[in-house]
N, C-alpha and C positions, 0 to 999 in steps of 0.2 A: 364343914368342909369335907367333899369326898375325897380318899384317898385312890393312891391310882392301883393297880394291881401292883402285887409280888415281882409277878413276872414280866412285866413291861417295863424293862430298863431307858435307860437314855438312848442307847444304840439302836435299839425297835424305832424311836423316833428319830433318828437320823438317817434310819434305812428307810424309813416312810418318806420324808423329806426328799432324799435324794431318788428316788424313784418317782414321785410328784414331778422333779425339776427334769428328770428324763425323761417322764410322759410330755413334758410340757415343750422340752425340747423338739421332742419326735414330732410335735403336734406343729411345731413352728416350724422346721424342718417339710415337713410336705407342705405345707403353704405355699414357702418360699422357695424350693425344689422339685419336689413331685410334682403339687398340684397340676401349674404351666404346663411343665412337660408334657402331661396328659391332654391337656388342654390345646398342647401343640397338634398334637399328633392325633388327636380327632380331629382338628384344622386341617391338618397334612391330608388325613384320611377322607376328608370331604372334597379335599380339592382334585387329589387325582381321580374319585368317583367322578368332578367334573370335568376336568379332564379328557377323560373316558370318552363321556358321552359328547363333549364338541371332536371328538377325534371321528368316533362312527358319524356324526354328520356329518362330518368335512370328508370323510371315506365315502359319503352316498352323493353327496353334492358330487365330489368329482366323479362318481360315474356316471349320475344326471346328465354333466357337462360334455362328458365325451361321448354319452348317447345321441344328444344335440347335434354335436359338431359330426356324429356320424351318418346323421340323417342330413344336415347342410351340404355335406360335402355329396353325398346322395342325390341328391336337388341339382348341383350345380350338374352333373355328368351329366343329370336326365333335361338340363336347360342347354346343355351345350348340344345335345343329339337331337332336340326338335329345334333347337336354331339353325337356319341355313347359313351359311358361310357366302356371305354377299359378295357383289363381281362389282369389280369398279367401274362408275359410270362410264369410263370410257368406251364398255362396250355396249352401249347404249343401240346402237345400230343392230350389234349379234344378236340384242335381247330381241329388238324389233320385231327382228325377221323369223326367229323362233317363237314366238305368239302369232304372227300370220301365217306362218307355216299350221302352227296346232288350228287356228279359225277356219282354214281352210280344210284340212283334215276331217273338218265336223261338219263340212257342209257352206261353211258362211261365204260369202260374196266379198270379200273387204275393200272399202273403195277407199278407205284413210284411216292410213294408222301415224302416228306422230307422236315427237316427246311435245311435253308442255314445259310450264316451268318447272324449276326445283327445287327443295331446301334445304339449306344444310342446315344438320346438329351435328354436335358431337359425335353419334356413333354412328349415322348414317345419313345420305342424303336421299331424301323423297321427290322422285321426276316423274309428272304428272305423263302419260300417255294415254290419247284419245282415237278409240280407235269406231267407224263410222264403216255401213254396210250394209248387207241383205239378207235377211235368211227367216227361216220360219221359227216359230216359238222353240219347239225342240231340240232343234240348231245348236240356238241361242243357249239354251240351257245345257243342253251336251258340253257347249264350248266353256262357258262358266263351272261345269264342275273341271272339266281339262284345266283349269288353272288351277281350279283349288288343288287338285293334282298332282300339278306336275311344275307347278311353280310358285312355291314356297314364299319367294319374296316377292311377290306379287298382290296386289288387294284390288276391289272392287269400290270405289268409292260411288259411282254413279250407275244406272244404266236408265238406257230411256226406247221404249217402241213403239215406234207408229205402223197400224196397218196398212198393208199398199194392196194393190188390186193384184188378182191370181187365184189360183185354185181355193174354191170355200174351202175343201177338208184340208188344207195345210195351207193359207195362206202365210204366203211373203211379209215380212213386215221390214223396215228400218230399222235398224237401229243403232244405239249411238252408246257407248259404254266409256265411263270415266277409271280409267285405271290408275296405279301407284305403283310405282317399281321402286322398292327399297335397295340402292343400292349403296356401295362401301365408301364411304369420304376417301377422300385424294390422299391424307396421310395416316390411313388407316395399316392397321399391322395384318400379318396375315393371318387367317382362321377369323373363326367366328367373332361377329361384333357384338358387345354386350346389348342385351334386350335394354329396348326403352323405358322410360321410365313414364310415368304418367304425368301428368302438368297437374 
């Protein structure tokens, strides 16, 4: 049987003991204390890093957003300055006579000008004008850019020429041109009407 030292009393072994039970403590104590907390707070620390970064998105989205709507709103000014601001069909007559006024201008002969029918949409009504005469090809083509011109709400849907007898170097010819006058529906507001839309 070994003996134990001299100098190793009972006390050595109780301060051993109780130092065991406070390591042990300590060690249960951050398990059940520390550990988590740490654990929180690397949580914590991960979420505002997330955070963070959907904030700078949502900072570049929104200036996306209002670069968009600054380029829309852009568009709409530059749709509203090449739309013409249509005249209500009732001046259907004024129009008349200011397109045989310009065919004549360029030369042409006009033996019939006339509305045709018309049709309404929403944002404007389309009245067929047929206008029928004389003139030589150059005329004709003078008078067709004079609309593109000088009236906007104006279109070309047909034209049609026959030669007629006359000078070879610029003969005379007929002809007969399908026009479109866009103008303003009957309870339309005033200023420009919104462009159409396609079918």
């Amino acid at each position: 049987m070994r003996h134990m030292p001299r100098n190793f009393s009972g006390w050595s072994i109780s301060y051993l003991m109780t130092g065991a039970v406070c390591l042990g403590m300590t060690a249960a104590s951050w398990m059940v204390a520390v550990g988590p907390a740490l654990q929180q707070q690397r949580t914590r620390a991960a979420q505002v890093q997330e955070l963070s970064r959907e904030r700078h998105k949502a900072g570049t989205l929104r200036a996306a957003l209002a670069a968009v709507r600054g380029e829309i709103a852009q568009l709409e000014k530059t749709m509203q300055k090449l739309q013409p601001s249509l005249d209500p069909a009732t001046l259907v007559n004024t129009h008349v006579a200011r397109i045989t006024a310009a065919a004549n201008e360029c030369g042409l002969s006009v033996e019939e000008l006339q509305p045709g029918k018309s049709t309404d949409t929403p944002y404007y009504k389309a009245v067929e004008l047929k206008i029928a005469g004389v003139g030589t090809y150059p005329q004709v083509t003078r008078f067709l850019h004079r609309v593109h011109e000088d009236f906007a709400d104006v279109g070309v849907r047909s034209m049609e020429l026959t030669a007629a007898a006359g000078n070879a170097l610029a003969p005379p010819a007929n002809f007969r041109l399908g026009l479109i006058w866009f103008a303003a529906p009957a309870d339309a507001p005033q200023g420009p009407a919104p462009l159409a839309k396609d079918e």
